[in-house]
C-alpha positions as CSV (number, residue, x, y, z in Angstrom):
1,X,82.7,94.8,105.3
2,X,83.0,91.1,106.8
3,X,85.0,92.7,109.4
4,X,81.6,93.4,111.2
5,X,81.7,90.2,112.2
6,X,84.2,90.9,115.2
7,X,81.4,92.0,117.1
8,X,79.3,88.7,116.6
9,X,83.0,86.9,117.8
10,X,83.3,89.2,120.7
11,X,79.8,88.4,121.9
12,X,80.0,84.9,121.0
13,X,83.4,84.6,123.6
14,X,81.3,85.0,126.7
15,X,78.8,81.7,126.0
16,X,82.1,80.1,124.9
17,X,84.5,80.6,127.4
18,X,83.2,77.8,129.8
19,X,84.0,75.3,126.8
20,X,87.3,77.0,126.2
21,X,87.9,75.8,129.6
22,X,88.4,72.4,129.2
23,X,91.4,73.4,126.6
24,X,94.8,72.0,128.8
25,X,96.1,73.9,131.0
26,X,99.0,75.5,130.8
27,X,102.7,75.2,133.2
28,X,102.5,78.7,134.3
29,X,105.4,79.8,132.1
30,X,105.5,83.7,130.7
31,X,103.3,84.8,127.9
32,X,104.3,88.4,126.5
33,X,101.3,89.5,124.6
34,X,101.3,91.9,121.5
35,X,98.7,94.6,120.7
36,X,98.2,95.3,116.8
37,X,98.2,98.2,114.6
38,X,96.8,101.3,116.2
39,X,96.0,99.5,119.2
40,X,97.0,99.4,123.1
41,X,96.9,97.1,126.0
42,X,93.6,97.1,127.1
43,X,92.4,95.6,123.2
44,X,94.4,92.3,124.7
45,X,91.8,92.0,127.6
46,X,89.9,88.7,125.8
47,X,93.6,86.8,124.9
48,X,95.0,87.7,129.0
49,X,91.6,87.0,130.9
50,X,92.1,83.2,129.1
51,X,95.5,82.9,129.1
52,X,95.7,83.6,132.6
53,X,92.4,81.6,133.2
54,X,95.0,78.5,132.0
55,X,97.5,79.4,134.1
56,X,99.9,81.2,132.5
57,X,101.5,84.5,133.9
58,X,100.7,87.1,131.5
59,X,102.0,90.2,130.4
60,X,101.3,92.6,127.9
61,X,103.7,95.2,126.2
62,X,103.0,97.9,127.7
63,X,103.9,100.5,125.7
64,X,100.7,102.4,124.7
65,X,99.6,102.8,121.1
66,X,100.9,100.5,118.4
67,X,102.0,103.0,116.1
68,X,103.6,101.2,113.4
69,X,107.0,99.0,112.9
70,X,109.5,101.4,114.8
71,X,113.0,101.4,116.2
72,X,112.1,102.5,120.2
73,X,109.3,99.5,120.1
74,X,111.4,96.8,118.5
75,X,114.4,97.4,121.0
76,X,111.4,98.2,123.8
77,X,110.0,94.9,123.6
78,X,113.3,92.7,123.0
79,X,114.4,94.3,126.5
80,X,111.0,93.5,127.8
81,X,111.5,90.0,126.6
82,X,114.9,89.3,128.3
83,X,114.2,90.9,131.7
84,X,111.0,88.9,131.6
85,X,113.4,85.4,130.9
86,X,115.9,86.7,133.8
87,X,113.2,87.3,136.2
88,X,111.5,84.0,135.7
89,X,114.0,82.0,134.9
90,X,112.2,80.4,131.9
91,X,111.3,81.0,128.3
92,X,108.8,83.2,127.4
93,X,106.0,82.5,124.9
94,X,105.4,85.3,122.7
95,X,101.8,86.4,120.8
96,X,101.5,89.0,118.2
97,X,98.2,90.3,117.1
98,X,98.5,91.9,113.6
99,X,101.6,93.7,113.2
100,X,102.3,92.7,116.6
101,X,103.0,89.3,115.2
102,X,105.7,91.2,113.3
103,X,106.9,92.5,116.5
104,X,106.6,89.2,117.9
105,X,108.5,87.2,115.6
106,X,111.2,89.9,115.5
107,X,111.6,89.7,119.2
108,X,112.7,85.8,118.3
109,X,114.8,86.3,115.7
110,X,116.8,88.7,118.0
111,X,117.0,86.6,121.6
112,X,115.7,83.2,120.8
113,X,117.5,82.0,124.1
114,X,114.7,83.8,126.2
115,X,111.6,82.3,123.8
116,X,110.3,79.5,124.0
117,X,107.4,79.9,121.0
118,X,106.1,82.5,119.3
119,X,102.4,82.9,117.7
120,X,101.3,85.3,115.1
121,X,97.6,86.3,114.6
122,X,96.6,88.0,111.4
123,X,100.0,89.3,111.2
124,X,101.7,90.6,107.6
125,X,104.3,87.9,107.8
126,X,105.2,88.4,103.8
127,X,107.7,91.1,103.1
128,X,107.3,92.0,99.7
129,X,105.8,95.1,98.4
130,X,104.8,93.7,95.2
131,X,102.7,90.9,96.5
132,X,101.0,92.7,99.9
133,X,98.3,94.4,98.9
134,X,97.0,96.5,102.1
135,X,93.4,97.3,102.2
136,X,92.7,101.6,101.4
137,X,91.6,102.4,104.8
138,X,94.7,100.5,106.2
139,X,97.6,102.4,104.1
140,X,96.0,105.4,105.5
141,X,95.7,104.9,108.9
142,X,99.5,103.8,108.5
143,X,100.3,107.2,106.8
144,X,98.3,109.1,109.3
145,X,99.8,107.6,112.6
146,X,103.1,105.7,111.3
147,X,105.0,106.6,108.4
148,X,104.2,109.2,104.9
149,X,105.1,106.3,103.2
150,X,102.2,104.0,104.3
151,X,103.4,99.9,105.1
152,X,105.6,100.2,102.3
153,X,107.7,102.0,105.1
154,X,107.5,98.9,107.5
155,X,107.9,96.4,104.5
156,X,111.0,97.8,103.6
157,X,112.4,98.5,107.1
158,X,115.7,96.9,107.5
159,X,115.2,95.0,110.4
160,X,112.5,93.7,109.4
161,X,114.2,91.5,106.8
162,X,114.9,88.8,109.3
163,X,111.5,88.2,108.9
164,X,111.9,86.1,105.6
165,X,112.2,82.6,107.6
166,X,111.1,82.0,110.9
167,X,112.9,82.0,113.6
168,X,115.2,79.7,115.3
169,X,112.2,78.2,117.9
170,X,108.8,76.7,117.1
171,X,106.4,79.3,115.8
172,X,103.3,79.6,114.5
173,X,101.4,81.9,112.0
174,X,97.2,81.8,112.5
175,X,95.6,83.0,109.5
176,X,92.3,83.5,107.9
177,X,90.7,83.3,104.8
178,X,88.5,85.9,105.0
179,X,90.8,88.3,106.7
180,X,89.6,91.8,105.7
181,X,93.2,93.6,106.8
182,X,95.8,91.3,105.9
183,X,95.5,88.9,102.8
184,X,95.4,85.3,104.0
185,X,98.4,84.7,101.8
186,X,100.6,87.6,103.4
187,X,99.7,86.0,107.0
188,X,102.1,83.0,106.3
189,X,105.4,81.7,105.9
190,X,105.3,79.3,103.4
191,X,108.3,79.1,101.3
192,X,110.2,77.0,104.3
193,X,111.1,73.4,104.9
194,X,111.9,74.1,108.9
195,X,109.9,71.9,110.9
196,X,109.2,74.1,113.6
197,X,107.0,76.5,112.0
198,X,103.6,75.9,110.6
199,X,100.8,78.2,109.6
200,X,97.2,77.3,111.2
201,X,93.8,78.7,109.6
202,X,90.8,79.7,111.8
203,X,87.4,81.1,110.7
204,X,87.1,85.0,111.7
205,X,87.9,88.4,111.3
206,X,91.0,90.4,111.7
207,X,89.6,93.0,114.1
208,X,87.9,89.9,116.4
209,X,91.5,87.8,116.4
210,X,91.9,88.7,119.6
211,X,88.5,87.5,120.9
212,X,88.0,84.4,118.9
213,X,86.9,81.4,120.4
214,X,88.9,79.0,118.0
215,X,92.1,80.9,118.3
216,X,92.1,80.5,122.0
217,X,91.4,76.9,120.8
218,X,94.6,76.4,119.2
219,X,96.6,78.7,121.4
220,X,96.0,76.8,124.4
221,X,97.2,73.9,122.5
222,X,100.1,75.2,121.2
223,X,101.5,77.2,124.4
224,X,100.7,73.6,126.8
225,X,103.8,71.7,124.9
226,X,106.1,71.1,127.1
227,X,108.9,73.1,126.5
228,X,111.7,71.4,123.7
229,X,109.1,68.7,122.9
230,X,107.2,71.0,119.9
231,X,104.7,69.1,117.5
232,X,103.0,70.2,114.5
233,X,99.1,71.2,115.3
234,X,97.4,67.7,115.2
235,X,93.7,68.3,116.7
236,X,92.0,65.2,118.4
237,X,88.7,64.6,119.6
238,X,85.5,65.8,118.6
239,X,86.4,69.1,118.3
240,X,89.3,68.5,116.5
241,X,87.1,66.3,113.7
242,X,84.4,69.3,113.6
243,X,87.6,71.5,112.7
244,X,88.9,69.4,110.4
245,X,85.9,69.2,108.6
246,X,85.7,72.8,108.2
247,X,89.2,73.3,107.6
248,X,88.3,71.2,104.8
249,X,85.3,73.4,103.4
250,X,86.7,76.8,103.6
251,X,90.6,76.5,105.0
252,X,93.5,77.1,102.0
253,X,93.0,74.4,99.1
254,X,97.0,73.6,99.7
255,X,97.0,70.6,102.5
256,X,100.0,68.9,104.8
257,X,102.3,70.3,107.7
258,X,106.0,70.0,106.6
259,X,105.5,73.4,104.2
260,X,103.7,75.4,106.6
261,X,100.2,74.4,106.6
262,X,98.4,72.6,109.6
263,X,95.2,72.5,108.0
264,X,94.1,68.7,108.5
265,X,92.8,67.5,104.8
């Protein structure tokens, strides 16, 4: 029921978005964005309107609906991603929303010369089916639109095993607590000492990921490194201090970067 509060997030964004403007600009390199799970292009309208706003050149996949973890879209959107490198002639940033974080981070795995980050948002990043427990409504949905099987169908999808580590360039999972689709603790990559990855908690919902004010925060953060010079998420200023402070009331109890967590303690 906390997912309700997408709509407060998506009418919040507008008041925002002048503030969000004074987040660094960005070099004008490709951004390939990723709808989730049963959703399309046009839910991606809050993420490309600010991405674009910072100078980016954005793209989204283009596919239509996001029907579920399938053969046509993984190979769709790792062709996608190389004609995009060829006709730029520089690395593309890639972010997933939901299980198009899973599409995302698969994309790396399979050209990581053509990216040059990849961000997850609210994605199910953990591939066991033991541990992810998927909301009711969620497993059918999936069993509706994707597979009989329900997520246990994606979870156990070959190619998606890759997914146990992340990939060879810096990425980044966004996660948050009170995620009412995917568990907070299924939204990261923890069990990894690779020091390009980290996990980074926000306050929201899943449904308003794509409109939230303080992931386009941390977005516009991460995608303005200059490309081979990637950092863990260190925020500065005031608003950095306001977030650390409430990373500190009601972000993960675990604390530190070099396991995966850039929640500030």
């Amino acid at each position: 029921m906390l997912e309700g509060r997408a709509f407060f997030e998506i009418a919040l964004l507008p008041a925002l978005f002048p503030v969000l403007l004074n987040t660094p600009a960005g070099d004008g390199h490709p951004v390939l964005l990723v709808p989730g799970f049963t959703a399309g292009d046009s839910t991606l309208i809050g993420l490309s309107a600010f991405l674009r706003a910072r100078g980016y050149h954005v793209e989204t996949w283009g596919f239509g609906q996001n029907t579920g973890f399938k053969l046509k879209f993984s190979h769709a959107l790792e062709q996608k991603l190389r004609y995009m490198h060829h006709r730029h002639k520089r690395k593309v940033s890639i972010v997933g929303w939901s299980l198009g974080g899973v599409y995302a981070f698969y994309a790396a795995h399979s050209a990581p010369e053509c990216v040059r980050s990849v961000v997850s948002l609210g994605s199910p990043m953990r591939f066991s089916v033991k541990e992810y427990e998927v909301p009711l409504v969620v497993k059918a949905i999936y069993r509706y639109l994707a597979h009989p099987m329900g997520p246990v169908a994606h979870l156990a999808n070959v190619r998606s095993k890759v997914l146990r580590s992340p990939p060879p360039v810096p990425s980044t999972c966004i996660f948050s607590m009170t995620d009412g689709v995917v568990p907070p603790e299924a939204a990261r990559i923890d069990d990894t000492d690779d020091d390009q990855h980290e996990n980074i908690w926000v306050p929201g919902s899943h449904v308003g990921l794509g409109f939230n004010a303080a992931v386009m925060w941390v977005l516009a953060n991460r995608l303005a490194q200059p490309e081979g010079q990637w950092k863990p998420f260190e925020p500065d200023g005031a608003i950095g201090n306001v977030y650390r402070r409430l990373a500190g009331w009601f972000g993960p109890p675990e604390q530190g970067h070099r396991r995966g967590v850039a929640v500030p303690g």
